[in-house]
C-alpha positions as CSV (number, residue, x, y, z in Angstrom):
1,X,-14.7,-24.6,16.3
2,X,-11.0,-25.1,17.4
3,X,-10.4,-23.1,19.7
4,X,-6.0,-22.7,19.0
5,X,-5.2,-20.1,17.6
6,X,-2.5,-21.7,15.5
7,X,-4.4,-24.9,14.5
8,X,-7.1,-22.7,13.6
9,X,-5.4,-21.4,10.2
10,X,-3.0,-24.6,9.5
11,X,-5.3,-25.7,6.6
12,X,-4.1,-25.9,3.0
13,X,-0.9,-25.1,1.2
14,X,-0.8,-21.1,1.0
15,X,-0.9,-21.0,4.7
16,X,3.2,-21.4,4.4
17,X,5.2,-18.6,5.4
18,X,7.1,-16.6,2.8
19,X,11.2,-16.0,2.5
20,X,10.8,-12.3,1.3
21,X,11.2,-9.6,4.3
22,X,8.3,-6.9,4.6
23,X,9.2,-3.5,3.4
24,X,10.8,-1.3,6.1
25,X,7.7,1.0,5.8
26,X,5.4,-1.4,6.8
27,X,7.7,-3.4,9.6
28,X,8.7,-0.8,11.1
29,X,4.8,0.6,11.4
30,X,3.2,-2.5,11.3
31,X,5.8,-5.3,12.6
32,X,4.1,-5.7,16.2
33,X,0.8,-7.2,16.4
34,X,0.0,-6.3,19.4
35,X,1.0,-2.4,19.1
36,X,-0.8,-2.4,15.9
37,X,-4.0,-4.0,17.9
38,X,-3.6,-1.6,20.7
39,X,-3.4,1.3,18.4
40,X,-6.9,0.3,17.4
41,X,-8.1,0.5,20.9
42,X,-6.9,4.0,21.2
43,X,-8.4,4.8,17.9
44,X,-11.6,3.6,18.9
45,X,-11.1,5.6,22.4
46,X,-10.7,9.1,20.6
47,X,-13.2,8.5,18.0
48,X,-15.5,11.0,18.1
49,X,-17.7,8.8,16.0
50,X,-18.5,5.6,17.9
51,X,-19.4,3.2,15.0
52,X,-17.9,0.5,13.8
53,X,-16.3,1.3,10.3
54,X,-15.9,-2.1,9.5
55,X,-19.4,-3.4,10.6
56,X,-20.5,-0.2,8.6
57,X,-18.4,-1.4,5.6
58,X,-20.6,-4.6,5.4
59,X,-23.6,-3.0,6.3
60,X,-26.5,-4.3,3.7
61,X,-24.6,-7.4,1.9
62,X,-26.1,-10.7,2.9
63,X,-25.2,-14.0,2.0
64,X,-27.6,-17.4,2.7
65,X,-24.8,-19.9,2.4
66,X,-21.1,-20.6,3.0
67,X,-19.0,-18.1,0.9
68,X,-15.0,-17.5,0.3
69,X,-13.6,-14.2,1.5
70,X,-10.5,-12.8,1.0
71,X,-8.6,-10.0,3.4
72,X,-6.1,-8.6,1.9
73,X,-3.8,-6.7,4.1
74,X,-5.6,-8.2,6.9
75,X,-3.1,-7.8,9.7
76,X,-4.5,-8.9,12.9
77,X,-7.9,-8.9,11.3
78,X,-9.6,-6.0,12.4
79,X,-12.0,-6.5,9.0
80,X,-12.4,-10.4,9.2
81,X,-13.6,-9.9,13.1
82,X,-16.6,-7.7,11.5
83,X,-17.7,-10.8,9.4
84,X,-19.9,-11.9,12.5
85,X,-23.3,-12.3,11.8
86,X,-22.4,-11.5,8.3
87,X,-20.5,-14.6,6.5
88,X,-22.6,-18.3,7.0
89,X,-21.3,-20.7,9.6
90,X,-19.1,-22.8,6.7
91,X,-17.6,-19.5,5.1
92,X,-13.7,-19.4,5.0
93,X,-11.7,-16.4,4.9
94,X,-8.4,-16.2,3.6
95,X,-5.9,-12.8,5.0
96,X,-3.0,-12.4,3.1
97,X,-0.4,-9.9,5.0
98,X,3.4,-9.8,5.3
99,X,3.4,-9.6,8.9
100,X,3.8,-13.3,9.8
101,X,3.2,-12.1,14.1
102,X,-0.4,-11.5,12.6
103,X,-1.6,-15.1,12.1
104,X,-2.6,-16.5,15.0
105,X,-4.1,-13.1,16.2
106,X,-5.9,-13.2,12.4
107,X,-6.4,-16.6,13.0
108,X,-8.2,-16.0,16.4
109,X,-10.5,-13.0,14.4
110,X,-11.3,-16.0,12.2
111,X,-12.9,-17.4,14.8
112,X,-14.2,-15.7,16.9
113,X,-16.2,-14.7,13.6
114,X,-17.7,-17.7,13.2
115,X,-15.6,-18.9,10.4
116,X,-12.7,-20.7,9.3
117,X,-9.6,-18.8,8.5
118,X,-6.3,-19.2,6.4
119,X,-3.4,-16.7,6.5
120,X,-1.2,-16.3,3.4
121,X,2.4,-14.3,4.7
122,X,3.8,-12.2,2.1
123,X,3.0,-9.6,-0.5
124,X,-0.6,-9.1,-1.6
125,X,0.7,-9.9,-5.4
126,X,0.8,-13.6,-4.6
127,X,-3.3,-14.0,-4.8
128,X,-2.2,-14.0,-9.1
129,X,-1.4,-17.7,-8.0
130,X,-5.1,-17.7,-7.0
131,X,-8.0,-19.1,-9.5
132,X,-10.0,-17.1,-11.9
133,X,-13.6,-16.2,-9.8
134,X,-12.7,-17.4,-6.8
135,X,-14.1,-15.3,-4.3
136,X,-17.4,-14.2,-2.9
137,X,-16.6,-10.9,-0.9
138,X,-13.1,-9.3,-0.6
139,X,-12.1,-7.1,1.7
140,X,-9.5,-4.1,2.3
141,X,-9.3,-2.3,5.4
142,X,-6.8,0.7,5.2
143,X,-4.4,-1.2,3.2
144,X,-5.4,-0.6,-0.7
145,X,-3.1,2.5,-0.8
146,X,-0.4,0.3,-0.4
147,X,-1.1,-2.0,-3.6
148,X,-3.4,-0.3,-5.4
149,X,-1.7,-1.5,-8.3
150,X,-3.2,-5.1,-8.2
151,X,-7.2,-4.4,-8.8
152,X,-7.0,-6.0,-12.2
153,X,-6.4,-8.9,-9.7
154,X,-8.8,-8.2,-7.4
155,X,-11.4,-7.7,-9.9
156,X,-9.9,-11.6,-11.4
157,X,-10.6,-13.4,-8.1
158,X,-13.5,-12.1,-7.6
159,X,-16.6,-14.3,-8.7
160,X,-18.8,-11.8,-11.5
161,X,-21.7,-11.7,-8.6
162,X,-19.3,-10.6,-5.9
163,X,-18.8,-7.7,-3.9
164,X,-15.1,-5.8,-3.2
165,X,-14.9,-4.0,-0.2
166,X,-12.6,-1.3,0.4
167,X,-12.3,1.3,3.2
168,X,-9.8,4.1,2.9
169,X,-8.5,7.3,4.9
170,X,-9.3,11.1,3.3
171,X,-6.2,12.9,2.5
172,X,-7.2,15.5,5.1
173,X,-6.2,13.1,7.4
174,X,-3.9,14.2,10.2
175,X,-3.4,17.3,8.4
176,X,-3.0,19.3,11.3
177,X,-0.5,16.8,12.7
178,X,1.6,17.0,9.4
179,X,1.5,21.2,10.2
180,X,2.5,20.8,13.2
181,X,5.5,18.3,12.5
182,X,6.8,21.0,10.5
183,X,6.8,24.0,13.0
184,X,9.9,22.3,14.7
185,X,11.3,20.9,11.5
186,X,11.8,24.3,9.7
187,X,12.9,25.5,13.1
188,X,15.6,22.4,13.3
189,X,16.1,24.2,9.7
190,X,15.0,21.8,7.8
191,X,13.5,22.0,4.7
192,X,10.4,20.1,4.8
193,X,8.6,18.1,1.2
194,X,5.9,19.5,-0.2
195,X,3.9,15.8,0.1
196,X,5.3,14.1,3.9
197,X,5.2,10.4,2.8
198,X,1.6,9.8,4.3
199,X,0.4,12.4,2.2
200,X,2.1,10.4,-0.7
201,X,0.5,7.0,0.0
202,X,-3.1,8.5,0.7
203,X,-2.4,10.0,-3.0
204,X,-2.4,6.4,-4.4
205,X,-6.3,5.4,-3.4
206,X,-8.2,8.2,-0.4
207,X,-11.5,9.0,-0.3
208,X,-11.4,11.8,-2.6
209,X,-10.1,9.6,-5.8
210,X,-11.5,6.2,-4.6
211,X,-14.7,6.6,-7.0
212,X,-12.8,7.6,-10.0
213,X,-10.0,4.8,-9.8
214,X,-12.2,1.8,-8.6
215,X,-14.6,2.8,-11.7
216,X,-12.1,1.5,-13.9
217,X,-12.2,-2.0,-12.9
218,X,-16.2,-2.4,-11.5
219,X,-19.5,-1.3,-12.8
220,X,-20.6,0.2,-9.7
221,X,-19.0,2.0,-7.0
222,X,-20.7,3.4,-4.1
223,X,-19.3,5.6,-1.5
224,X,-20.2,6.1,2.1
225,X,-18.6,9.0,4.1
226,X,-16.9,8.2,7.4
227,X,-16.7,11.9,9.2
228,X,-14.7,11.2,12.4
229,X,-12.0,13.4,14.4
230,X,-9.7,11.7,17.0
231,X,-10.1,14.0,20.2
232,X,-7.2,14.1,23.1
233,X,-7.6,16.1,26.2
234,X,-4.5,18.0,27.5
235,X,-4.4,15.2,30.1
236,X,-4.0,12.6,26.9
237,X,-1.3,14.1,25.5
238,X,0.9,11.1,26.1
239,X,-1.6,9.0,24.6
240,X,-2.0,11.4,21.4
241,X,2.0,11.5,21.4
242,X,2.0,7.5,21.4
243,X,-0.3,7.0,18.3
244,X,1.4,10.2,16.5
245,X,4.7,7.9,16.9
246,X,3.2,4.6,15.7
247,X,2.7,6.6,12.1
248,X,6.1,8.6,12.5
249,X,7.8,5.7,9.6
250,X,4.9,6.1,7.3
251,X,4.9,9.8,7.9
252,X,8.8,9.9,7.4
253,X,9.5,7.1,5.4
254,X,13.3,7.4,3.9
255,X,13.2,11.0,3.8
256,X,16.8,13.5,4.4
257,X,14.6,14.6,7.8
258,X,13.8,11.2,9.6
259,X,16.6,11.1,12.3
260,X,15.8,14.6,12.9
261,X,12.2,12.9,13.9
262,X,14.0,10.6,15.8
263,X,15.9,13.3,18.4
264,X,14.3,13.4,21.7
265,X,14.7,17.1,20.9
266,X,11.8,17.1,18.0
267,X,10.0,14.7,20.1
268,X,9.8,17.5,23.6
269,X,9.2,20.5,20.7
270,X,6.7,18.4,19.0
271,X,5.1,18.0,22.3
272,X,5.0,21.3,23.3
273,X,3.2,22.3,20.5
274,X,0.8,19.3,20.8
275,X,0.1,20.4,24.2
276,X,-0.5,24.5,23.8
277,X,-2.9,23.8,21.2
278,X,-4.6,21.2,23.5
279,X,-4.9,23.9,26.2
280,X,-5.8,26.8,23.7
281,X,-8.7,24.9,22.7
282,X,-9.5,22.9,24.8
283,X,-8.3,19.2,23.2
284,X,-6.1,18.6,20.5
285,X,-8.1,17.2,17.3
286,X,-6.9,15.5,14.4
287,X,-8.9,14.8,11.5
288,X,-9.9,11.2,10.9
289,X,-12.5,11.1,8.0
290,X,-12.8,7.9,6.3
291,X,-15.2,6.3,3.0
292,X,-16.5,3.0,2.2
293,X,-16.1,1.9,-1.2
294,X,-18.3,-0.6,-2.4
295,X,-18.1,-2.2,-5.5
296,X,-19.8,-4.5,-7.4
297,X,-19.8,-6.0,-11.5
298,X,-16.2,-6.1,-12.0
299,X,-15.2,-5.2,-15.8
300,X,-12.4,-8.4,-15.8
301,X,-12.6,-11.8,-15.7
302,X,-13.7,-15.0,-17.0
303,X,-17.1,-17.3,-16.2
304,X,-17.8,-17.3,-12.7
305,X,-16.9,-20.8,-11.3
């Protein structure tokens, strides 16, 4: 296996980089691979639940020879690093994601898999240049919310024996976070949205409407619950406050209120309140449920190739 990172993914054609720009949503958010990859770490640290979604998400599916997997929204490739022990030596994933500092770190996930790996930069909307039933398993990690939009795709590109993959957030996530932003917000006097724009995005695909939308394009959909809470000591607070920052552009997205997020003044109220709940009871907690969505016999498409 080559062992460059960069070689590792300069196979065919769609490994070009695009001319369009990421949204601001998700550069702003998503833009450093690193910060993105260390943001996992300290997800992983809090977790109260100490399994591997991911591993979990493929949990069951086996495969005797080489298949084609696609990873949409793979950014560093959290997902494609699970495919260990799961995808044949021979299998080739493909990430598509519009963060082109991800590839060589996807690239490296790729490998360290076990498998080859390609890395298409740019929206997720480009796979309708891809063939009819052209993919064994395809995989979304915390991304579908985003481009929901594009399952007749999905379900097109996906071979009629394959298997789509999708893991999404509840929409109880971080809700006491989202409270607690707008303690200093309405003290700021500002009036703050019924739905903060995280709310908004988990309203597209969560774990509460997974079942009913992915039903529309496959036969069967099975859920698995992910129960999980993030857990920060009063000593962590810095830590909580770190990752709490990493979603403030998702969370504020264009919004009237976002500078106000901005002010070193929110950011020592917000902390403040962070930290007397964390002493009050004993660690600050933030809901961090999760489901697996796994679905099988899409409803579109031609003869599997």
């Amino acid at each position: 296996m080559n062992t460059h990172p960069d070689r590792a993914c300069l196979l065919p054609e769609e490994n070009k980089s695009s001319d369009e720009k990421p949204p601001e949503r998700l550069a702003s958010t998503f833009g450093s691979a690193d910060t993105h990859r260390r943001i996992g770490e300290l997800i992983k640290r809090r977790s109260t639940n100490k399994s591997d979604v991911y591993r979990l998400g493929l949990e069951g599916l086996i495969f005797t020879k080489p298949i084609r997997i696609l990873d949409l929204g793979c950014g560093w490739g959290a997902f494609t690093s699970a495919l260990k022990g799961v995808a044949p030596e021979g299998s080739v994933c493909t990430g598509v994601d519009w963060i082109e500092g991800n590839r060589p770190y996807f690239c490296m996930s790729a490998e360290s898999a076990g498998i080859g790996g390609k890395f298409m930069q740019g929206p997720v909307e480009q796979i309708s240049s891809l063939p009819d039933n052209s993919f064994d398993l395809i995989l979304s990690g915390f991304s579908l919310y985003f481009f929901v939009g594009i399952l007749p795709e999905i379900s097109r590109v996906m071979k009629n024996d394959g298997v789509f993959v999708a893991i999404t957030h509840s929409n109880r996530s971080l809700h006491e976070f989202l409270d607690d932003v707008r303690a200093p917000l309405m003290h700021a006097g500002k009036m703050t949205p019924e739905l903060f724009g995280v709310e908004a995005v988990l309203n597209e695909f969560s774990a509460e409407n997974g079942v009913r939308i992915l039903s529309g394009h496959f036969s069967t959909v099975r859920k698995v619950e992910f129960n999980n809470q993030l857990r920060f000591g009063v000593d962590n607070i810095e830590e909580c406050f770190d990752y709490l920052m990493f979603k403030r552009y998702i969370l504020t997205d264009n919004s009237e209120y976002r500078h106000e997020i901005e002010k070193a003044q929110f950011h020592d109220a917000l902390k403040k309140v962070i930290h007397d709940r964390a002493v009050r009871d004993g660690a600050y907690t933030l809901a961090k449920d999760d489901a697996i969505f796994t679905c099988r016999g899409k409803l579109q498409g031609g003869d599997e190739s």
